[in-house]
C-alpha positions in Angstrom: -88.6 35.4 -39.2 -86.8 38.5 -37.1 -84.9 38.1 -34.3 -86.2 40.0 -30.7 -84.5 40.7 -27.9 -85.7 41.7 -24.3 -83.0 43.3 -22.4 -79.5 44.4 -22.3 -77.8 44.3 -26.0 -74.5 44.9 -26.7 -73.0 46.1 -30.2 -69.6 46.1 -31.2 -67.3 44.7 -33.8 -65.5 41.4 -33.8 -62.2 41.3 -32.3 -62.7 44.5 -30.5 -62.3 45.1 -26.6 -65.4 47.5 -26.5 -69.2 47.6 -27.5 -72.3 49.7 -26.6 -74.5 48.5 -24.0 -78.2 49.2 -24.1 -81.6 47.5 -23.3 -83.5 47.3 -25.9 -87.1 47.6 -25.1 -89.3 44.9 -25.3 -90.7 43.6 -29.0 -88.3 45.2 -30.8 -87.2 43.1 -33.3 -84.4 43.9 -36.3 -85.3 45.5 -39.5 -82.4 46.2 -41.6 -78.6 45.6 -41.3 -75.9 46.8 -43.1 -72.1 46.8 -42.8 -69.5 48.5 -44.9 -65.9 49.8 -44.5 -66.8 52.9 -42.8 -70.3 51.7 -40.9 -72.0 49.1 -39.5 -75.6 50.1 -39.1 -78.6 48.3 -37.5 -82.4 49.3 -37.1 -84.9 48.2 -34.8 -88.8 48.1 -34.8 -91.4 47.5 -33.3 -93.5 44.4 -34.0 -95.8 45.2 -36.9 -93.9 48.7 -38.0 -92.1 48.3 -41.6 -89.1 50.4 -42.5 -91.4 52.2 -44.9 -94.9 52.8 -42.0 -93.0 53.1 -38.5 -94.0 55.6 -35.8 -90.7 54.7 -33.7 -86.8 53.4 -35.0 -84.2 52.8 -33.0 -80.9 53.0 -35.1 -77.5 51.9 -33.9 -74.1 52.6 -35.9 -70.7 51.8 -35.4 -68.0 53.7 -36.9 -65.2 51.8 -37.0 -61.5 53.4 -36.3 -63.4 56.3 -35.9 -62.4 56.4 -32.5 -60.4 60.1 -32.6 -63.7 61.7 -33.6 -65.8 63.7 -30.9 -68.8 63.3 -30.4 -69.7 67.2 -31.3 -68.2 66.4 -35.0 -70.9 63.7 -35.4 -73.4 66.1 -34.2 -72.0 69.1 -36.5 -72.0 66.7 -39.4 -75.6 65.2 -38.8 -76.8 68.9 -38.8 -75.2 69.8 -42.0 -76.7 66.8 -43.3 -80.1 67.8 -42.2 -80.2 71.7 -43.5 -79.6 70.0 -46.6 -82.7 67.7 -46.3 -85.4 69.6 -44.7 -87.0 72.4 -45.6 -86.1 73.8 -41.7 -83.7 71.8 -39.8 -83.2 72.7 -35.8 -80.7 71.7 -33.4 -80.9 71.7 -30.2 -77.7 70.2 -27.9 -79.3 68.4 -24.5 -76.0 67.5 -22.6 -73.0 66.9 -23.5 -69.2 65.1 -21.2 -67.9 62.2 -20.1 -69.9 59.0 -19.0 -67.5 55.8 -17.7 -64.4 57.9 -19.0 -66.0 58.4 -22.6 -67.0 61.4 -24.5 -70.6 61.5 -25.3 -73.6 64.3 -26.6 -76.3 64.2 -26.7 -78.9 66.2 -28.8 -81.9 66.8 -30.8 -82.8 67.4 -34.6 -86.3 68.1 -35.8 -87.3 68.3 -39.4 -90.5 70.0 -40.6 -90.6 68.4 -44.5 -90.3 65.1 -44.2 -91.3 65.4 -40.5 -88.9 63.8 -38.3 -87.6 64.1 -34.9 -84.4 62.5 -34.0 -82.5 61.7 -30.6 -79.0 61.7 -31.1 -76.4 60.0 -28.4 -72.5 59.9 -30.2 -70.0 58.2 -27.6 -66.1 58.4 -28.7 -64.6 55.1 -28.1 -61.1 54.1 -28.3 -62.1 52.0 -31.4 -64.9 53.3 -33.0 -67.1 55.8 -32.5 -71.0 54.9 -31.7 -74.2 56.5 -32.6 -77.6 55.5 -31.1 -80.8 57.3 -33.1 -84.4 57.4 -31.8 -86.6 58.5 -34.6 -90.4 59.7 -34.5 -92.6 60.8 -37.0 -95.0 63.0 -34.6 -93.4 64.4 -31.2 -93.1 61.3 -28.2 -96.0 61.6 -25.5 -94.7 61.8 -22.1 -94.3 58.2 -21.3 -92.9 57.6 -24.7 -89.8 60.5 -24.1 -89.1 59.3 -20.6 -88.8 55.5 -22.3 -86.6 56.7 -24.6 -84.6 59.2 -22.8 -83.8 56.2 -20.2 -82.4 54.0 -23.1 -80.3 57.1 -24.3 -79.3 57.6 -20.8 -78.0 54.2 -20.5 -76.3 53.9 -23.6 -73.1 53.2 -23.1 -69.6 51.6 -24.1 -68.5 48.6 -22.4 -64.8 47.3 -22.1 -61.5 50.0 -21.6 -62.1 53.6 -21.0 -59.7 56.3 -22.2 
């Protein structure tokens, strides 16, 4: 049995005074956790998608006391990580400044071998950092993007702002 949910989400860490806010759209259910010392890491499908066949997976982490890191160091890093991985990795940075007093970018990565298209979002908290991840295997459709790009959009931290 997975769990679903149908609206607004938030994901956070015990014991801290801020999360990320998103609605999740409907019959996504979780796939896969997993927590360690420097991550904690959730993926979301759609009903009937596996972690091995999906067409669409929504990924959330949380950095803890990663707070002091930009959002533009996540997005340097993931790059890095991506030339290494792909035969041709490209970039491309969508918008990046401040939304409810937090840092945030957002970008694009697209790999040609294993092909992948990612949508990053990175917001610096005071606590953690957080990283939402829309992945497709063949580029979105129209209404599929502007789905997606909403959630993005509205991605955001809850409690204090710097």
């Amino acid at each position: 049995m997975s769990l679903a949910w149908v609206g607004p989400l938030v994901v956070g860490l015990l014991g801290s005074t801020e999360g990320l806010s998103m609605d999740l759209p409907p019959g996504y259910a979780v796939a896969s956790r997993q927590r360690s010392a420097t991550v904690v890491m959730t993926e979301w499908l759609a009903a009937g998608e596996t972690l091995q066949q999906w067409t669409e997976l929504l990924t959330t982490q949380v950095f803890p006391q990663a707070g002091a890191v930009p959002p533009q160091v996540w997005r340097a890093r993931l790059h890095e990580a991506w030339q290494k991985r792909c035969r041709h990795a490209r970039l491309d940075s969508v918008v990046e400044g401040r939304e409810q007093g937090h840092p945030f970018a957002l970008w694009t990565l697209e790999c040609d071998q294993p092909r992948e298209i990612t949508w990053f979002k990175a917001i610096q908290g005071r606590e953690a950092s957080y990283l939402v991840q829309v992945a497709f295997r063949e580029p979105p459709a129209q209404q599929q993007a502007l789905r997606w790009m909403r959630l993005l959009k509205h991605a955001t931290l809850t409690g204090v702002a710097r």
